[in-house]
TILUM-151539 format. One record per residue (C-alpha): x, y, z; residue number from 1; residue in one letter. Coordinates in pm, 1 decimal. Layout:
BEGIN
<semar east="X" north="Y" up="Z" num="NUM" residu="A"/>
...
! end
This chain:
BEGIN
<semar east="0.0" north="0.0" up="0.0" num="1" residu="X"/>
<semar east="118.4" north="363.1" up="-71.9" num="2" residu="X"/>
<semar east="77.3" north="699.1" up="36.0" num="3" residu="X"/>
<semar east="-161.6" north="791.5" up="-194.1" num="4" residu="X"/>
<semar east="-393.5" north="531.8" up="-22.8" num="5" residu="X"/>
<semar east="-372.6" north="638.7" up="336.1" num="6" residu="X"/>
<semar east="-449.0" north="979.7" up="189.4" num="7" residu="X"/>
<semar east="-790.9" north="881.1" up="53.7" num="8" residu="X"/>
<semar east="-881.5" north="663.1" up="350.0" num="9" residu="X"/>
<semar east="-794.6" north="966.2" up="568.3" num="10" residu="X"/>
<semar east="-1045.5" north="1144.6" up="322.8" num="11" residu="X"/>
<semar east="-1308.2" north="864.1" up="335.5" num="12" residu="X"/>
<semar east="-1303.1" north="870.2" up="763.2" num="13" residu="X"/>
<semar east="-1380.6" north="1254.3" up="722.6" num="14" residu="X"/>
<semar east="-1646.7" north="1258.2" up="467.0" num="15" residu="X"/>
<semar east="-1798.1" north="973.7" up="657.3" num="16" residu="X"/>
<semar east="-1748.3" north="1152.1" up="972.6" num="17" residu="X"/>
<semar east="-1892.8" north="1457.0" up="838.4" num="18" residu="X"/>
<semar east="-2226.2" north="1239.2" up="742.1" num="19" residu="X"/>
<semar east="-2223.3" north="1158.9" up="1103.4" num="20" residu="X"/>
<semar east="-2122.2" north="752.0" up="1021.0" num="21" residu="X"/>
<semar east="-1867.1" north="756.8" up="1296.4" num="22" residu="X"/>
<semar east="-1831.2" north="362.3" up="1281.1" num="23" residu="X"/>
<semar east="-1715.6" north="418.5" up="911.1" num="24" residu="X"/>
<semar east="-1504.7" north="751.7" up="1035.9" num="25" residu="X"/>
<semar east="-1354.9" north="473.9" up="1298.1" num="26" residu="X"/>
<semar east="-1287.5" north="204.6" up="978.6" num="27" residu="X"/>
<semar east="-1105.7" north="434.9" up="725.9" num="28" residu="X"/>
<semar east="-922.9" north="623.1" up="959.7" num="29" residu="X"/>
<semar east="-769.4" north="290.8" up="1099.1" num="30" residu="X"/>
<semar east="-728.3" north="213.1" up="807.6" num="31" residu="X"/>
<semar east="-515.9" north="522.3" up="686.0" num="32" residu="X"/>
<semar east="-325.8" north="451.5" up="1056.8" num="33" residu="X"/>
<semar east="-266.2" north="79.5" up="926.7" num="34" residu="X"/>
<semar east="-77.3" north="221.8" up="588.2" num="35" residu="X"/>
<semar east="81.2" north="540.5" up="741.0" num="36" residu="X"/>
<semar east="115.1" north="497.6" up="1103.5" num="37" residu="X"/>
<semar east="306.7" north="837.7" up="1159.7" num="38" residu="X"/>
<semar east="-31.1" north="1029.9" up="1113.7" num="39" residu="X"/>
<semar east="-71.0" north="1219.5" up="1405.2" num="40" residu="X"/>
<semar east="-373.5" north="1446.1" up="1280.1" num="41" residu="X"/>
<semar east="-571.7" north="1114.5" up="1160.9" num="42" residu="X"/>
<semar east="-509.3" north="1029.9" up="1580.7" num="43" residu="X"/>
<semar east="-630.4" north="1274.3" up="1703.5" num="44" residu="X"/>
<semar east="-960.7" north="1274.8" up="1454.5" num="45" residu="X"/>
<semar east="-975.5" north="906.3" up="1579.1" num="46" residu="X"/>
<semar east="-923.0" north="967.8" up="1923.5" num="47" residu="X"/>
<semar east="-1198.0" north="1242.4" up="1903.5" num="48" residu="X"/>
<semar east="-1462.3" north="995.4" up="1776.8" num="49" residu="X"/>
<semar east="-1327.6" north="706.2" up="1978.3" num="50" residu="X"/>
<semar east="-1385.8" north="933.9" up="2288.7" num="51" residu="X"/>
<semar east="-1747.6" north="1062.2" up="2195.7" num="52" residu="X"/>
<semar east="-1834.5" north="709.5" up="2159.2" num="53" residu="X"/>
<semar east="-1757.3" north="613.4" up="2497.3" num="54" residu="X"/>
<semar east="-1414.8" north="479.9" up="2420.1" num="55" residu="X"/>
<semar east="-1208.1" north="696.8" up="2599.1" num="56" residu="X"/>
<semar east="-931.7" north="426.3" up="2708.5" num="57" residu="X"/>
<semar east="-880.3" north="348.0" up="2305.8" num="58" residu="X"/>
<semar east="-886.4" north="742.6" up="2227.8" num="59" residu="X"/>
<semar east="-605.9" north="763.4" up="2512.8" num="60" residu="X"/>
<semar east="-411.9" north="463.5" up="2358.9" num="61" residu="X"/>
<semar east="-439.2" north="639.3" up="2020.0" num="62" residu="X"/>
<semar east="-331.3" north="999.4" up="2151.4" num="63" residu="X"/>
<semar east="-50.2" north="818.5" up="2296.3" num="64" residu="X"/>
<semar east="85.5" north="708.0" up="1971.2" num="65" residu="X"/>
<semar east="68.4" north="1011.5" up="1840.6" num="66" residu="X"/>
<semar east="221.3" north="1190.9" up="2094.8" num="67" residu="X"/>
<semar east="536.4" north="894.4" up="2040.0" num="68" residu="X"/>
<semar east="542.0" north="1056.8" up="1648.9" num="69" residu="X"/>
<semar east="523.1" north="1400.7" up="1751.7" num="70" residu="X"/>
<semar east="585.4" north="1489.0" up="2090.1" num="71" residu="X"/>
<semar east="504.8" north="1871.4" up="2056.0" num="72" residu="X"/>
<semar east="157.9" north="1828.7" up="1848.3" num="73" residu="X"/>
<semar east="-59.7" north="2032.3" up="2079.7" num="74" residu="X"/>
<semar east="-401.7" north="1887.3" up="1958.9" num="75" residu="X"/>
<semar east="-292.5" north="1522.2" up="2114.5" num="76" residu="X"/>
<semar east="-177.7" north="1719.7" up="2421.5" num="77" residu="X"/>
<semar east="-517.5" north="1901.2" up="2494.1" num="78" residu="X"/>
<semar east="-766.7" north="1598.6" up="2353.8" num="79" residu="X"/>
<semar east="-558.9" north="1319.9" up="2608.2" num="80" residu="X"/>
<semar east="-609.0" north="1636.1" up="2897.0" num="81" residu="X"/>
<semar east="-973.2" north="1663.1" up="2822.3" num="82" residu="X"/>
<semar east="-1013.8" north="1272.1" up="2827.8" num="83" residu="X"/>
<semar east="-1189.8" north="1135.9" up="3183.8" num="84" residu="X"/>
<semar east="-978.0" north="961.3" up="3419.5" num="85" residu="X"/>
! end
């Protein structure tokens, strides 16, 4: 798999997410993760969903990650802060 398809299943997890599907968000941004792990934007968009859906020990484990790519990337920092305990 190449770039070019991580790029269009990032795409496909926000169009779906913007229909409100936020299973299908959940499918094609793992997805994307699955073919270009170092996505740290797709994370946090996954984390986001993962935690509205009740998730929030999966949306940590995801932020985590992230934060393991990019250290500094202030969006993981604030969604893991804003995550319940």
């Amino acid at each position: 798999m190449d770039q070019t398809q991580s790029a269009v299943a990032a795409a496909l997890g926000a169009y779906w997410m913007q229909l409100g599907n936020a299973d299908q968000a959940i499918h094609f941004w793992n997805r994307a993760l699955s073919i270009s792990p170092a996505l740290v934007l797709v994370r946090v968009n996954l984390a986001e969903v993962l935690s509205r859906a009740g998730r929030p020990e999966e949306a940590r484990s995801v932020l985590l990650k992230a934060l393991q790519f990019n250290p500094a990337f202030q969006p993981a920092r604030d969604l893991l802060n804003r995550l319940p305990k």
